[in-house]
N, C-alpha and C positions, 0 to 999 in steps of 0.2 A: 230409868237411870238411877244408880245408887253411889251415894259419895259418902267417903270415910266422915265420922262426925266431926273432925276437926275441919276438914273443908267444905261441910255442909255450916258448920257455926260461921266460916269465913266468909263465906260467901253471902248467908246473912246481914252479917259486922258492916262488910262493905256495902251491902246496897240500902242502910241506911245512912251510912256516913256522907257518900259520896255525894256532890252535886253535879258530875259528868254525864252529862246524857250516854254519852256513846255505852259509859261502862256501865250504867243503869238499866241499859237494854239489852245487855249481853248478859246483867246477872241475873235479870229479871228470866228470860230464857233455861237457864240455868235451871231457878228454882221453880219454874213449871214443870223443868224436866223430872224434877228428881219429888214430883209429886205423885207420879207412874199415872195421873189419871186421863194425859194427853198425846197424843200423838205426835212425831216430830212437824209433820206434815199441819197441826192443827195451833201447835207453838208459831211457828213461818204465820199464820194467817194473822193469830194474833196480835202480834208483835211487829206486820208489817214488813218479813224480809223473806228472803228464797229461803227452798227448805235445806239447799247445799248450803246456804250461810250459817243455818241455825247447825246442823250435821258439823259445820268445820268448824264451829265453837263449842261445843257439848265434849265433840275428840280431843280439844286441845286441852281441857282444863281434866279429862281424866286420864291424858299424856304427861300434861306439866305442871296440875294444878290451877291455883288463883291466878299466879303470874303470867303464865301460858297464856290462860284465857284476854287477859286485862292489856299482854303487850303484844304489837302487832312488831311484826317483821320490817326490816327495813327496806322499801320496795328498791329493785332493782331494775333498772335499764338506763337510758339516757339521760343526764338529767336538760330540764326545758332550758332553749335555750334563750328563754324569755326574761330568764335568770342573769341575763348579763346586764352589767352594769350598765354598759355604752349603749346596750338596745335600749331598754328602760330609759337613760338618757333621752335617747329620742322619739321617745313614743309622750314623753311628758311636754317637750319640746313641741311636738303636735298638737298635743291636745290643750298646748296655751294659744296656738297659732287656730284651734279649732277647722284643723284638717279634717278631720273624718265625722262621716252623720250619722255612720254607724258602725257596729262591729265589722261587718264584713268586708267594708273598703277597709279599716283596721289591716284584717287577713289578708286583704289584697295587696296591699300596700308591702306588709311583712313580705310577703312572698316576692315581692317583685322586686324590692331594693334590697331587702335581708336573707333572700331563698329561707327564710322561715316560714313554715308552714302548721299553721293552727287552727282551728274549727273556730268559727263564730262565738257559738256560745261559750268556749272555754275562756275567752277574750274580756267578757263582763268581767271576770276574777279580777285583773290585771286593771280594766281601766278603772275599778273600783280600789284595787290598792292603791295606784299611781296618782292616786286624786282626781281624776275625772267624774264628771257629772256633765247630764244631758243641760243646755245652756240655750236660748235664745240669743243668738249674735246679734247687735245691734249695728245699725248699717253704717258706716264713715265716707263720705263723700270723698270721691279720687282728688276732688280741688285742695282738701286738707292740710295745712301746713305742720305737722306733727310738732315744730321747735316753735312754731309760734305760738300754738295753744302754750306749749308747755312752760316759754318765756312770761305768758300772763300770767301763771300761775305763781314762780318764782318772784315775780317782782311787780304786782298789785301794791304791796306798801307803796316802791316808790311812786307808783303811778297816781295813789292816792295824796302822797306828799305833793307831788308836782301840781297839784288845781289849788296850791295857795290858798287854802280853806282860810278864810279869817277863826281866829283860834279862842275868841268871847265867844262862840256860837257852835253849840253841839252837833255831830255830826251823824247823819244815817246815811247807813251803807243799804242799797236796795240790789235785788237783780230781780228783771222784771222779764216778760214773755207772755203771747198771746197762743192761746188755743183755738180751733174751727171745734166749734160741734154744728150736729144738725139730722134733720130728720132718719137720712139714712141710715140706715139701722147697720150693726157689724157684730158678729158674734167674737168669743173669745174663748179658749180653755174652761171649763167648769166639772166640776165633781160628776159622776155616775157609777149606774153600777157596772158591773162587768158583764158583756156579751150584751148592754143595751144598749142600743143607740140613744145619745140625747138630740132631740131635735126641737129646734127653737123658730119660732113666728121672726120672720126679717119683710120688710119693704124696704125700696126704692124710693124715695121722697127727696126730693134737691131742694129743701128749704137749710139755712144756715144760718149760722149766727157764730160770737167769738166773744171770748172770757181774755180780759187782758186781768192777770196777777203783778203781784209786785211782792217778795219777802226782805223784809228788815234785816239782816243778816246778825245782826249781835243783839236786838232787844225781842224779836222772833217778831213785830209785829206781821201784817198778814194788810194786803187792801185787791179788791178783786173788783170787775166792772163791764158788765155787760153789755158789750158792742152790737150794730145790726153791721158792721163790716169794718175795714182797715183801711184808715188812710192816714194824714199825716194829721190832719185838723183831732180828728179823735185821740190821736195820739199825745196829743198837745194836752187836751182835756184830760188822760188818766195820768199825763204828768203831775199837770197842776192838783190833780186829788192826793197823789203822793205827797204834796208839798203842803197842803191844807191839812193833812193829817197831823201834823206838827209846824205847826207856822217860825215857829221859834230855833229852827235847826236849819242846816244846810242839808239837803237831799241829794247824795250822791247816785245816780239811774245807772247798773248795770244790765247793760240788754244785747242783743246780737243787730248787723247793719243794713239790717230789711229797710227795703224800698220808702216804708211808712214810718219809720226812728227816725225821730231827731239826731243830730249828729253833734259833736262836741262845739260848743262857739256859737252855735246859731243864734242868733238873737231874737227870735221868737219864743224860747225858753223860758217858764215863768221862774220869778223872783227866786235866788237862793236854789235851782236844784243844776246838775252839772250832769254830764253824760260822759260815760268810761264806755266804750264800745269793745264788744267781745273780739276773738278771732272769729274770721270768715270758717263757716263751717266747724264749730266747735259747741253742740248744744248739751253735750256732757259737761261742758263749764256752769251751767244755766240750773238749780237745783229747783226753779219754778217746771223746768221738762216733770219733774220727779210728781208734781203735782197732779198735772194731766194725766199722767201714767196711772197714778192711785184713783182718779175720780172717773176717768174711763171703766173702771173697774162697777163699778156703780150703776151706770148704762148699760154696758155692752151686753148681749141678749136679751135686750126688752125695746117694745115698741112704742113709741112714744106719738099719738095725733095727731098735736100740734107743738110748737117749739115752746108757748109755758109751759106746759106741763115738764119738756124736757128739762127746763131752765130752773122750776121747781126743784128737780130731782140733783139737779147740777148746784144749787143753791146750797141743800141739805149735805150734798158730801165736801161741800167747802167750810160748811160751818164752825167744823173743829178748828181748821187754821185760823181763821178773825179771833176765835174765842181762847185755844190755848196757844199760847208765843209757843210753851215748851213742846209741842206739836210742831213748829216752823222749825223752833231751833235742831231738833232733834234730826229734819228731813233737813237742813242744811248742812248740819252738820259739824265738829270743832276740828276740821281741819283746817287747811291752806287759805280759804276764803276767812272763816270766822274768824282765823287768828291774825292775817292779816288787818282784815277791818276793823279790829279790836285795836291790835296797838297802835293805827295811825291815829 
């Protein structure tokens, strides 16, 4: 292939200027061609495309020049009609409702309410523009009261106003929750390579035990305590540790209304701590869940022989909560909870 010297220097100019892949592989093409030492056929292999692609780009830039080569035609036929606002509407609308598991109920779905018909894979594009990503849904009990979680949320000051806190006496905001661990082993997601299976050692062991936490909500402290089970007596006991943490303060206890919680008024309740009971079925309220979730991480695919050793390992991924508040505060976080607790 031979090109006039002005658009053999152009074609040069441009493909060091440019940072466009697309046109950097069509000029690169180019000036193999006009090397005479290659074949079109050995350009193609090169270069990685058909040899009719490399043939339909060498004719266009000695039909039209640089520009020829560099601008594609604007394609013709239908345009998608995935392009419509109102569909797009409701494909995002799904995918907050986490309707489909995958692209091809996607396809299905299009085609059955929208007679729109799309391939699988062309559908990635789409739920990747529209803001979709693959999610783990976490499960909400049908007993749920969606206004009542959302009322605690809204109006925690006043509920904290309303226990008459005596106002000489400093005040800590806690939310507490217990964890089961135990021998049974459970696997989890973890890294590998591609096309190898990872496969992990699991047993069946019914030994257990349970980690009751507590987070400080605005100083981030951190107080955790190792149960052989759940009842009310124990429960009483990592009260009163909350409360010995700081003898000098009133301990407000936010926790969910299991069978083993003390409940607000009891009078077996030690000196100075008070109980604000969650909604039924609301552990998204509960930033101690966020804990277990992180330390589960820690275990899960490893076998553990007996519960020290488990308890060991459970000890070491709690350590950073005791030791950094800004670790606690950070996993509780400055919203609705922090800022409430603050300004009461």
């Amino acid at each position: 292939m031979v090109l006039d010297e002005a658009t053999a220097t152009a074609v040069r100019e441009r493909f060091r200027q440019t940072h466009d892949a697309t046109e950097k592989e069509r000029l690169r093409a180019v000036m193999l061609a006009t090397t005479g030492t290659h074949t079109h056929l050995e350009i193609a292999a090169k270069i990685g495309r058909a040899l009719s692609t490399v043939q339909n780009w060498l004719a266009r830039i000695e039909g039209g020049g640089l520009d020829a080569l560099l601008t594609d035609k604007p394609r013709s036929g239908r345009p998608s009609e995935l392009k419509k606002e109102s569909l797009q509407q409701a494909i995002t609308e799904g995918l907050r409702d986490g309707r489909w598991l995958t692209a091809g109920q996607l396809a299905g779905w299009l085609h059955k309410k929208h007679k729109v018909s799309c391939k699988p894979k062309r559908l990635y594009y789409w739920l990747g523009k529209l803001g979709g990503r693959p999610k783990v849904p976490r499960p909400v009990h049908t007993k749920k009261n969606p206004e009542e979680a959302k009322a605690f949320q809204e109006h925690l000051y006043d509920k904290l106003c309303e226990l008459g806190l005596p106002k000489e006496r400093p005040v800590r905001v806690w939310v507490a929750d217990e964890g089961r661990y135990g021998l049974h082993s459970f696997t989890r997601r973890c890294w590998g390579l591609r096309g190898v299976r990872v496969v992990k050692r699991a047993q069946k062991k019914y030994q257990w035990g349970y980690i009751f936490g507590a987070l400080e909500v605005v100083s981030g402290k951190a107080e955790f305590c190792f149960l052989p089970t759940v009842n009310l007596d124990l429960s009483l006991g990592f009260l009163a540790q909350i409360a010995a943490s700081d003898p000098a303060a009133e301990h407000v206890v936010i926790w969910d209304q299991a069978g083993f919680h003390q409940r607000p008024g009891d009078a077996t309740l030690p000196p100075h701590v008070h109980i604000l009971p969650l909604p039924a079925y609301s552990p998204e309220l509960n930033p101690v869940e966020k804990v277990w979730d992180i330390v589960k991480d820690t275990v899960a695919n490893r076998v553990f022989e007996a519960l020290g050793r488990l308890e060991n390992a459970l000890s070491r991924a709690l350590e950073p909560f005791w030791k950094d508040p800004g670790r606690t505060q950070r996993l509780v976080g400055y919203g609705w909870l922090h800022e409430q607790a603050n300004a009461s």
